[in-house]
C-alpha positions as a printed Julia matrix, in Angstrom:
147×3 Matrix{Float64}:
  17.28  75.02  85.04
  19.3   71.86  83.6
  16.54  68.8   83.47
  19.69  66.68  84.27
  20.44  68.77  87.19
  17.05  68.53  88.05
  16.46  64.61  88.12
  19.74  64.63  90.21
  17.81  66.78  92.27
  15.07  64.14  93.02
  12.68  65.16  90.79
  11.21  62.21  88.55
  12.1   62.33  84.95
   9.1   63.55  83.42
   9.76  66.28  85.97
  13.09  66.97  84.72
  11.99  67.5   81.2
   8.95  68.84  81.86
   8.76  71.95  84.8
  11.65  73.75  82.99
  10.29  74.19  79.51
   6.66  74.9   81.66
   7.87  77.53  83.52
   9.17  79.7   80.78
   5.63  79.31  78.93
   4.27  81.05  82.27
   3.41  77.63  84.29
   4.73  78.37  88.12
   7.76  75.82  88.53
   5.57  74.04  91.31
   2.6   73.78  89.06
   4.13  71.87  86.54
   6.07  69.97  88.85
   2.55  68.68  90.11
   0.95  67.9   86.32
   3.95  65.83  85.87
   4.69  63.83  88.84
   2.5   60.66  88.03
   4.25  60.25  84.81
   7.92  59.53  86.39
   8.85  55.6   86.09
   6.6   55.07  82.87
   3.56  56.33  84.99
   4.69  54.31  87.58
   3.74  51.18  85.51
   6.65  50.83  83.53
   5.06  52.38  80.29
   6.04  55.28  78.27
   9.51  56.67  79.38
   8.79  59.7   82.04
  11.37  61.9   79.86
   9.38  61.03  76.55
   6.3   61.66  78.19
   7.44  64.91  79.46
   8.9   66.41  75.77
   5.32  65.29  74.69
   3.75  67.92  76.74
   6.52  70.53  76.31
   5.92  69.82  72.45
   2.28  70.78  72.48
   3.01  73.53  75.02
   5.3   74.88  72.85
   3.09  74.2   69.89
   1.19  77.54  70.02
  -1.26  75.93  67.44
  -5.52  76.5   67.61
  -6.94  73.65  68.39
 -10.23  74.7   69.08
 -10.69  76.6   66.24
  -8.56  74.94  63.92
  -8.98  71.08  64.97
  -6.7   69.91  61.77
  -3.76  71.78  63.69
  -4.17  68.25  65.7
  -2.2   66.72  62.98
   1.04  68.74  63.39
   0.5   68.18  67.44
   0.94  64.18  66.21
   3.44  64.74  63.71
   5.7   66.03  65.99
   5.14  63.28  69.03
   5.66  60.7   66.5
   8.81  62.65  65.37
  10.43  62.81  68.58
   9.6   59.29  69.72
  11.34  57.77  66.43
  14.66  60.06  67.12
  14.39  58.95  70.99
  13.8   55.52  69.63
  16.63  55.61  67.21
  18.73  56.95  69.94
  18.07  54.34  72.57
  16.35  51.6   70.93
  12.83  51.96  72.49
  10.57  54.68  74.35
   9.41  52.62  77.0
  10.79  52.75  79.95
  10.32  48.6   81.32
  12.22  48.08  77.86
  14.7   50.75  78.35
  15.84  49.57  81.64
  15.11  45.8   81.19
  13.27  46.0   84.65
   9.3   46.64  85.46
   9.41  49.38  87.9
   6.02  48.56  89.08
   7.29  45.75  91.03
   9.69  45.67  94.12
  11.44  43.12  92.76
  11.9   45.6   89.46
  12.74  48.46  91.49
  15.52  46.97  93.89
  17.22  45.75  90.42
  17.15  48.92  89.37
  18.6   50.12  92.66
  21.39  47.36  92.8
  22.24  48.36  89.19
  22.15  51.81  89.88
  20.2   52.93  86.82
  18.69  55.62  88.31
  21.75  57.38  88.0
  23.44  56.31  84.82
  20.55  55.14  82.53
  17.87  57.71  83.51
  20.15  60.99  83.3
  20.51  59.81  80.09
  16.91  59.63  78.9
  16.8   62.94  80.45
  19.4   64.39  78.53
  18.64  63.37  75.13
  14.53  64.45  75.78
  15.86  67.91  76.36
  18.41  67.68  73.33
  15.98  66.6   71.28
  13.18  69.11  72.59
  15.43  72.19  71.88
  16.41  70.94  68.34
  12.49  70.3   67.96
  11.75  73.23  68.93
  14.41  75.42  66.81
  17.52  75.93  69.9
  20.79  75.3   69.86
  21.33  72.31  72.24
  23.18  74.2   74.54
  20.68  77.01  75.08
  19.47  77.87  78.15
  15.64  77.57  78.74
């Protein structure tokens, strides 16, 4: 499953990024699709992009590290959040969402400019895109691999 074709599908952004990458590591599609929904719309507050916040938990998904055993493993966990919020930052100039669009979805007033501007469907697509772009080079695939 595309994330892309997925927000376009009416699932949130974090979603997107998130149920695809879940399923594969053995998470039922509607499962994940539940952990993620409050993070869509920067938690619904306007924080932390839904897309960024979804590659953050496919990252330590996909981590396969022992953190109860090994608790310094914690480090590389970080390492590679931070990693992927400076390329994502690089990329688009911030990793929150209120400062990505220039609105504050947690208001009406932020949502109906978002609505009248129609950055649901040119802006967010692509925050979805480049969190799965940069998930599958984090994570060692060719961008246009299927996961």
């Amino acid at each position: 499953m595309n994330p892309v074709d997925l927000f376009h599908r009416n699932y949130n952004c974090c979603q997107a990024v998130f149920a695809p990458y879940a399923e594969k590591k053995g998470i039922p599609f509607e499962k994940a699709l539940l952990i993620s929904a409050g993070f869509g719309a920067g938690c619904r507050v306007g924080d932390i992009c839904g897309a960024v916040a979804g590659a953050i938990m496919v990252l330590g998904l996909y981590s396969n590290l022992d953190l109860k055993n090994n608790p310094a493993d914690k480090a590389v966990v970080y390492r590679n959040t931070e990693a992927f919020i400076g390329r994502f930052r690089e990329i688009h100039g911030n990793h929150v969402c209120r400062d990505l669009l220039k609105v504050d979805l947690s208001t009406a007033e932020g949502r109906a400019e978002a609505e009248k501007h129609r950055m649901f469907t040119t802006l967010c697509p692509l925050f979805v895109e480049t969190a799965d772009r940069l998930l599958k080079e984090a994570l060692g695939k060719p961008a246009d691999a299927v996961q």
